[in-house]
C-alpha positions in Angstrom: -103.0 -23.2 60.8 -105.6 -24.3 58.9 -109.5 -25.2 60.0 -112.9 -26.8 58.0 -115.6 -24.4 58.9 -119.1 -25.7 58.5 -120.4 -22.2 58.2 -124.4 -23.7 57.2 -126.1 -26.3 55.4 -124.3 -27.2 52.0 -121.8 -24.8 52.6 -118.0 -25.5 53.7 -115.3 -23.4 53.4 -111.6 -22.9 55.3 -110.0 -20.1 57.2 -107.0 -19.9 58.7 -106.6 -19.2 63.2 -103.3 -18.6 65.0 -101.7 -20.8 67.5 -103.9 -21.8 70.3 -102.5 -21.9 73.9 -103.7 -24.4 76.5 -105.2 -23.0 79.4 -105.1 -24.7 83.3 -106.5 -28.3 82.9 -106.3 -28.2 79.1 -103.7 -30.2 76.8 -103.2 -29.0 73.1 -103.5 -31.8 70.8 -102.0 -31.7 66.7 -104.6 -33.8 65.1 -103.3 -37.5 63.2 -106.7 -38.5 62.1 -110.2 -37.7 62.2 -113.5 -39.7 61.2 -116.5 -38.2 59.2 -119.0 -39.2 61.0 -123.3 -39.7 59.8 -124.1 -37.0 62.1 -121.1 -35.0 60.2 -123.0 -35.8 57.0 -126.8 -34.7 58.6 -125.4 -31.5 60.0 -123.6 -30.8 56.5 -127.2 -31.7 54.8 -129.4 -29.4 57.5 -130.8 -32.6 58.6 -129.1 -32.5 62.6 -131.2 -30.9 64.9 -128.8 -30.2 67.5 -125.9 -28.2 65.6 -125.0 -24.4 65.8 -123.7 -22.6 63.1 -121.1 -22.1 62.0 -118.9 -24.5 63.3 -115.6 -26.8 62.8 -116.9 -30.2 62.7 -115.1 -33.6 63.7 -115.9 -35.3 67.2 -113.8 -38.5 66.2 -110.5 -38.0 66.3 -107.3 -38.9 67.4 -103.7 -36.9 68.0 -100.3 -36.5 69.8 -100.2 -34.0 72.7 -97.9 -31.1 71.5 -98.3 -28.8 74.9 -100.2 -28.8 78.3 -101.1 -25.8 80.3 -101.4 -25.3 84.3 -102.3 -28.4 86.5 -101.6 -30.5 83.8 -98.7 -33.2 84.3 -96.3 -32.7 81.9 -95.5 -36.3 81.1 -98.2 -36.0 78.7 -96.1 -34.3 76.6 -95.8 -36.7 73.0 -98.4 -38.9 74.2 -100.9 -40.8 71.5 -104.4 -39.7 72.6 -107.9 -39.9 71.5 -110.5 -37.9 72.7 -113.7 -38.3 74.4 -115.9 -34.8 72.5 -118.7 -33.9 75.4 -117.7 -30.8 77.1 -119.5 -31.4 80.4 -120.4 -28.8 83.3 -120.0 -30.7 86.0 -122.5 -29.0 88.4 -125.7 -30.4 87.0 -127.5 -33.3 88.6 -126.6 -35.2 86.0 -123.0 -35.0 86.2 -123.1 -35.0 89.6 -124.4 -38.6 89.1 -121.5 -39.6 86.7 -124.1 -39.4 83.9 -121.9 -36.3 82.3 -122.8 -37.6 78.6 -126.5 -36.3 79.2 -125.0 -33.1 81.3 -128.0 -30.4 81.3 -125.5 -27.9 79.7 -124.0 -30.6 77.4 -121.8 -29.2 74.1 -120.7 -31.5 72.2 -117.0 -30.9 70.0 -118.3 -30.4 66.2 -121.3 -29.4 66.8 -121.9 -26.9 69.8 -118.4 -26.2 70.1 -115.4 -26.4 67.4 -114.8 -29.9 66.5 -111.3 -31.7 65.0 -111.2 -30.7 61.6 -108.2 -28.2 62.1 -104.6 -29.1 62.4 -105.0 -28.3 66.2 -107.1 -28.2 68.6 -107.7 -27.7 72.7 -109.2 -29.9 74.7 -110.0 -30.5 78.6 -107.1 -32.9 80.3 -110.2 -35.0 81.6 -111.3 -35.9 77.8 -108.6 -37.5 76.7 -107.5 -41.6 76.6 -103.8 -42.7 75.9 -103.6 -45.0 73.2 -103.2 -48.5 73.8 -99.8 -49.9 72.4 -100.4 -51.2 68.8 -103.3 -49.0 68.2 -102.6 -46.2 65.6 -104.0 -43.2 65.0 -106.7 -44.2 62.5 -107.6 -47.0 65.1 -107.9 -44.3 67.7 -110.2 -42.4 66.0 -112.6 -45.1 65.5 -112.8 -45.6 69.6 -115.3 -42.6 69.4 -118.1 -44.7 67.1 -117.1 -48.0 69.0 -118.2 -46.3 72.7 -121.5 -45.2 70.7 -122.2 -49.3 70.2 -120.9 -50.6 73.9 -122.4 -47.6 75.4 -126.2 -48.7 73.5 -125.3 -52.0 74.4 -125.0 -51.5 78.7 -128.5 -49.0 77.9 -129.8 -52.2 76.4 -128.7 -55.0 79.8 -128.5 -57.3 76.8 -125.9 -60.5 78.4 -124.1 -63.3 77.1 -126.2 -65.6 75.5 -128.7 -62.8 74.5 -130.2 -61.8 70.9 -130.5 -59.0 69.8 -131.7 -57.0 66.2 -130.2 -54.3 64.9 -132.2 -52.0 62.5 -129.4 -50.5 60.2 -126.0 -52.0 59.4 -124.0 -48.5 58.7 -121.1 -47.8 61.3 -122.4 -47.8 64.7 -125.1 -50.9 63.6 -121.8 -52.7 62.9 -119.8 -51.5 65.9 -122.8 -52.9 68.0 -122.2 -56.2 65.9 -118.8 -56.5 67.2 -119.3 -55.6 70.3 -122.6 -58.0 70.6 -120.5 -60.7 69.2 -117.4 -60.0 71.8 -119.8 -60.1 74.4 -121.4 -63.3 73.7 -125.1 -62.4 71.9 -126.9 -63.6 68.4 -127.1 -60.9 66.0 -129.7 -60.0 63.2 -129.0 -57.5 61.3 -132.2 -56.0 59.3 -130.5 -53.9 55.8 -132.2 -52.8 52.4 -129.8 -53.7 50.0 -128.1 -57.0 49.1 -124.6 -55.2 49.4 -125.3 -53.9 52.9 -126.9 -57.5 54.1 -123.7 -59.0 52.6 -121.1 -56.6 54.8 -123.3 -57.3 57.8 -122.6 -61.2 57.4 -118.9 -60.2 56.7 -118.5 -57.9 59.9 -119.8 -61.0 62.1 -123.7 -61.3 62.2 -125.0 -64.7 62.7 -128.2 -63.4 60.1 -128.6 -60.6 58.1 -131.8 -60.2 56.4 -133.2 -57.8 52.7 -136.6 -56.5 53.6 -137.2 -54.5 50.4 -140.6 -52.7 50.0 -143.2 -55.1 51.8 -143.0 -54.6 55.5 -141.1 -56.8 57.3 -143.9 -59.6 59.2 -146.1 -59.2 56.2 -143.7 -60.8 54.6 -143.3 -63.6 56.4 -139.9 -63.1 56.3 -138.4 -62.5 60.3 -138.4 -65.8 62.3 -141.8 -65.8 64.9 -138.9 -67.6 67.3 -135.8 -65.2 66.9 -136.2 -64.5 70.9 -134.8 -60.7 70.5 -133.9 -59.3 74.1 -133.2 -55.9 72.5 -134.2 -53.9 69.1 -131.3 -51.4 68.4 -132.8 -48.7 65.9 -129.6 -46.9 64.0 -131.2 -45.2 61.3 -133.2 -42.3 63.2 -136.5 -42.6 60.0 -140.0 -42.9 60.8 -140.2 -45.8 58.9 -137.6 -47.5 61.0 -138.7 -46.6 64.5 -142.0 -48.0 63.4 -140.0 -51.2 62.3 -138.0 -51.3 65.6 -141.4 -51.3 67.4 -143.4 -53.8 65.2 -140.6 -56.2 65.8 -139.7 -56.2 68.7 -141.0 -59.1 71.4 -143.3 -58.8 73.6 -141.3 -57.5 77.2 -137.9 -56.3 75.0 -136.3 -53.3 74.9 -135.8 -50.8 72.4 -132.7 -49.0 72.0 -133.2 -45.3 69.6 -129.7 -44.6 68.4 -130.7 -42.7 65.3 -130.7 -39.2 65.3 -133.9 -38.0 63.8 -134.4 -34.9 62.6 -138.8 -34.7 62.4 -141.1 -36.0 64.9 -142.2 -39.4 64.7 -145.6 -40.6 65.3 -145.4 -44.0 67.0 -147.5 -46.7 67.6 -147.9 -46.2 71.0 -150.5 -49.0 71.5 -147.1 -51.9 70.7 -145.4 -50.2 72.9 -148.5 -50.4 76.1 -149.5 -54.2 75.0 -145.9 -55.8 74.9 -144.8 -53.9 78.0 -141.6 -52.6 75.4 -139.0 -50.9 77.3 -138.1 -47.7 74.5 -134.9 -45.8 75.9 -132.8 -43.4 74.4 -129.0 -43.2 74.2 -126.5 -40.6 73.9 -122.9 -41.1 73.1 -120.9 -42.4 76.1 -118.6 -42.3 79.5 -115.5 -42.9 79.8 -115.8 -46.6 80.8 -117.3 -47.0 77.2 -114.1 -45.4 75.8 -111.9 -48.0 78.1 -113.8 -51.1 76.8 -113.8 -49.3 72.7 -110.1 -49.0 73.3 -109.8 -52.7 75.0 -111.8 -54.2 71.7 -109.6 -52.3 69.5 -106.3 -53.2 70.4 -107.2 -57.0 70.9 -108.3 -56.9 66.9 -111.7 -57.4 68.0 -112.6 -53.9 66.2 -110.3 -54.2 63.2 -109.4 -50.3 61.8 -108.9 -51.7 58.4 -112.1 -53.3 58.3 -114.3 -50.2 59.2 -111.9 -47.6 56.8 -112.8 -47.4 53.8 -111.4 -44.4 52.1 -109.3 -41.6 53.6 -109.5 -38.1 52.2 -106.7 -34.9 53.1 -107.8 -32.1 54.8 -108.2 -29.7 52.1 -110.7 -32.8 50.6 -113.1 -33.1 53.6 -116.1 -31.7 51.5 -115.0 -34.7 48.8 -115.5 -37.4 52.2 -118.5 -35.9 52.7 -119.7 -36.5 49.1 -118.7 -39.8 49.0 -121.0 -41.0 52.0 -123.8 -38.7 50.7 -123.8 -40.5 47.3 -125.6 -43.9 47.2 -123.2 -45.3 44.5 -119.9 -45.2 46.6 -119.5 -47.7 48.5 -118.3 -46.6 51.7 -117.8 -47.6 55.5 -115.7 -44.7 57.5 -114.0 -42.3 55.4 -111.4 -41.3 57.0 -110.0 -37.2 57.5 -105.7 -38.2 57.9 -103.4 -35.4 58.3 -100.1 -34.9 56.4 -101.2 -36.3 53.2 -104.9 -37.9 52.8 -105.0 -38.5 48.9 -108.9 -39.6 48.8 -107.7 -43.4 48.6 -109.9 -46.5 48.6 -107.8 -48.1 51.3 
């Protein structure tokens, strides 16, 4: 069997491993479809500060169970899965609180620990989700990115009726835009190109606005009365969490999604006057996976919306060029198994 090894920055190469065997309370799942992901990209560019190297990347993925070891049931057996990546401890405070996706011991599959870029891979029994019916495997993939956004969301305590801004229209801004939009709230959408302002307005925003190189409110340009109950920043720049912070109401919150890989000197002074509420948040639970699955299968999180390309497995470094370059325009590209032929889908 074959595996994408991520052996350092800029460097990606394959090896071959023999047939894994699932141990007590694992499942062994052959993998349908896997999503490159931005953190994929800033690992790939040196610019994650988290990953270990070398390492198999791919945290969003989906698969068919193909064999199940001790203490698992074995009705699993051919079941459609995708997979939740953190590989908690379950002894920590945290976990002991339910709070597993910030686990003191946390690894996370693709970056800690060998990801989903191999034709198979083991995984705990507790990880994985059945597919719903009428979800495929590319739509089971994209559950991963979608618990990200619903996941930010409950951090934020934005409800119906709420606004909210999001700072960065790329995959998880726009899974927030669903997900915002199925819950009930105004979205604004802040992007830097007209392209990206136009697919904002396409995926569901009720306002997407072009701040180019003035700052936005120097401008002129963001509405004194937008009434923002919550700033989500998906970029992880300096430039943005200052943005996030500048425009945010007075008594908001702001949600840091973006995974930054410097320190950032803040404002701290916005954040004192305007009584901000700044949290952080990191991936998910598994009620976040329930509600990403729910939103997929009632259309409400269209696959063929977010897939834009799909790529083999012996083209994953291609994928990864395409989202690097500025000129492709790209969504999700997509890692499918069993014959990926870098498509524009």
């Amino acid at each position: 069997m074959k595996r994408v090894v991520l052996e350092k920055p800029h460097r990606l190469s394959y090896e071959n491993y023999g047939e894994q065997v699932p141990g007590p309370g694992d499942v062994l799942i052959e993998v349908r479809a896997c999503g490159i992901c931005g953190s994929d990209v800033h690992a790939y560019l040196g610019k994650h500060p988290f990953v270990k190297y070398p390492v198999t990347p791919g945290h969003e993925f989906s698969g068919e169970v193909v064999a199940a070891g001790d203490d698992v049931e074995p009705g699993l057996l051919g079941s459609r899965v995708c997979v939740e990546p953190s590989l908690a401890c379950g002894d920590c405070p945290q976990c002991r609180s339910g709070r597993y996706n910030i686990c003191e011991n946390l690894r996370v599959l693709g970056f800690q620990a060998d990801g989903a870029m191999c034709e198979r891979i083991t995984v705990p029994r507790n990880r994985i989700h059945l597919l719903p019916q009428g979800v495929d495997f590319p739509g089971g993939a994209l559950a991963e990115p979608a618990a990200v956004g619903i996941h930010a969301l409950a951090r934020s305590g934005v409800r119906s009726g709420s606004g909210i801004l999001v700072i960065g229209g790329g995959v998880v801004g726009l899974m927030i835009t669903r997900a915002a939009k199925a819950l009930g709230c105004r979205v604004t959408v802040v992007e830097n190109t007209r392209e990206r302002v136009g697919r904002a307005l396409g995926f569901g925003a009720d306002e997407a606005i072009l701040f180019g190189e003035e700052p936005p409110g120097k401008t002129g340009e963001m509405p004194a009365d937008a009434g923002f109950q919550a700033v989500f920043e998906c970029v992880g720049k300096p430039e943005t969490m200052e943005l996030a912070l500048r425009l945010a109401p007075r008594g908001s919150t702001v949600v840091v999604l973006g995974v930054f890989s410097q320190a950032v000197p803040v404002q701290i002074s916005l954040v004192q006057d305007g009584e901000l509420n700044v949290c952080g948040t990191l991936m998910y639970t598994g009620e976040d996976f329930k509600r990403a699955l729910d939103l997929i299968a009632g259309g409400v999180i269209e696959p063929d919306d977010f897939i834009t390309q799909t790529v083999g497995l012996d083209d994953v470094e291609y994928g990864y060029n395409m989202l690097i370059d500025p000129e492709t325009p790209t969504v999700k590209v997509l890692v499918e198994f069993g014959g990926g032929n870098k498509s524009d889908r």
